[in-house]
C-alpha positions as CSV (number, residue, x, y, z in Angstrom):
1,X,140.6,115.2,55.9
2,X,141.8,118.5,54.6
3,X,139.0,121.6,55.3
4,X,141.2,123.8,53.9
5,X,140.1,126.1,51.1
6,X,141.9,127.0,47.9
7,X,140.4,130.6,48.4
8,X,140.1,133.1,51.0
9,X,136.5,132.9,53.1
10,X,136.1,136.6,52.1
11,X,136.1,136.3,48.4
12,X,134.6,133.0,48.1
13,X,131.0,134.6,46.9
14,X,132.6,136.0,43.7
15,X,133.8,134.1,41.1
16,X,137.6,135.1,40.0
17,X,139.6,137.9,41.3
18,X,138.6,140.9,42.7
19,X,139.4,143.9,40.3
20,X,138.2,147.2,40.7
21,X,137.5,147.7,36.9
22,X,134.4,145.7,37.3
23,X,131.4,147.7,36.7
24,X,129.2,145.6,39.2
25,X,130.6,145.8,43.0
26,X,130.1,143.5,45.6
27,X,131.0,144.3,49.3
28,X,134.5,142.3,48.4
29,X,135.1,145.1,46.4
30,X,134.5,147.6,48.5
31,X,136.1,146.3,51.0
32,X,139.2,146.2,48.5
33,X,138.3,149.7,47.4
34,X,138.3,151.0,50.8
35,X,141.0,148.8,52.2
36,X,139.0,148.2,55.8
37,X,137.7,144.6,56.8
38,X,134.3,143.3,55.6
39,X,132.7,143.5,59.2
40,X,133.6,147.1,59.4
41,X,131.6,148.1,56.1
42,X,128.1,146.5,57.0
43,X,127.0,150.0,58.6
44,X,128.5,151.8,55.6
45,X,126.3,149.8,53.4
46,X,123.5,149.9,55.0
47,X,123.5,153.5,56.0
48,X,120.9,155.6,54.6
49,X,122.1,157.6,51.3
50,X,124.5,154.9,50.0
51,X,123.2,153.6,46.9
52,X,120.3,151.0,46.7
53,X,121.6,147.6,45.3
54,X,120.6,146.1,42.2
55,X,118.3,143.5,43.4
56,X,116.4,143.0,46.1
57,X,118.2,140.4,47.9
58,X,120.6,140.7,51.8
59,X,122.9,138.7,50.0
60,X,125.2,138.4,47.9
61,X,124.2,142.4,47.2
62,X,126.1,144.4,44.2
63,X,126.4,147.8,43.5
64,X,127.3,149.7,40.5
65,X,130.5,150.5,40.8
66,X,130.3,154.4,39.9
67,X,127.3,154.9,42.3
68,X,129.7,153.6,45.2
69,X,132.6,155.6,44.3
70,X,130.5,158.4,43.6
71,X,129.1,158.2,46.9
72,X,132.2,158.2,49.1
73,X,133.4,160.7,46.8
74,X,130.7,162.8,48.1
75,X,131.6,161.9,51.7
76,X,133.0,165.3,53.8
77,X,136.7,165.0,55.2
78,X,136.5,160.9,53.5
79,X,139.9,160.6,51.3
80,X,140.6,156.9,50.4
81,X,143.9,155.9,51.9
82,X,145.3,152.7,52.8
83,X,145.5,151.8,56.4
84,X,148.6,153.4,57.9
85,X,150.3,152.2,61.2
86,X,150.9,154.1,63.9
87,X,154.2,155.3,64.1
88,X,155.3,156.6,67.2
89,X,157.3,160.3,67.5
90,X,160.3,159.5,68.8
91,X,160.2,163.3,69.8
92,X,158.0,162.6,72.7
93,X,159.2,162.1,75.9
94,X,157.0,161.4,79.2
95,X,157.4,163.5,81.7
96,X,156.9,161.0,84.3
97,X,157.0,156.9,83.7
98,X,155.0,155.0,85.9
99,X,156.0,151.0,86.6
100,X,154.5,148.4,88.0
101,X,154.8,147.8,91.6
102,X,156.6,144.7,92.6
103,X,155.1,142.3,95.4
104,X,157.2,142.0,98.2
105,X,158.2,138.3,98.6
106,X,156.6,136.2,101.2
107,X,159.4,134.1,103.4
């Protein structure tokens, strides 16, 4: 028996692709929007001062679009970027390295 899905558990709310044209935004695309995981919006969305959703409903809750970007438009210091990995300074050097202590062998 094959559980597998022919779309991703994320998007599977939202009939066809995600595209960031649509007028009406669910938090799929906001999450695509803001490139951050689904879990990691909830508090955003239900922070006081983002924008009420169109119906009355925890679920399945949409958005118009230009009231959401307007919003984080309106956020201080909040610049939509992708995710960036660190990249470490190769500049840097410790000025002391600390290893692990070995066990002295039991005979």
């Amino acid at each position: 028996m094959n559980h597998a899905s022919s779309a991703p558990a994320a998007f599977s709310s939202v009939p066809g692709p995600i595209n960031l044209t649509d007028e009406v935004w669910g938090i799929e695309h906001i999450c695509l929007f803001m490139k951050q995981e689904k879990r990691s919006l909830y508090p955003v969305v239900n922070a006081e001062g983002f924008p009420h959703p169109l119906t009355n409903q925890m679920r399945n809750r949409r958005w118009l679009a230009t009231s959401v970007r307007a919003f984080f438009a309106g956020l201080p210091g909040c610049v939509v970027h992708p995710k960036l990995k660190s990249v470490p300074n190769n500049s840097y050097e410790p000025s002391n390295i600390v290893t692990k202590k070995k066990r002295k062998e039991v005979a």
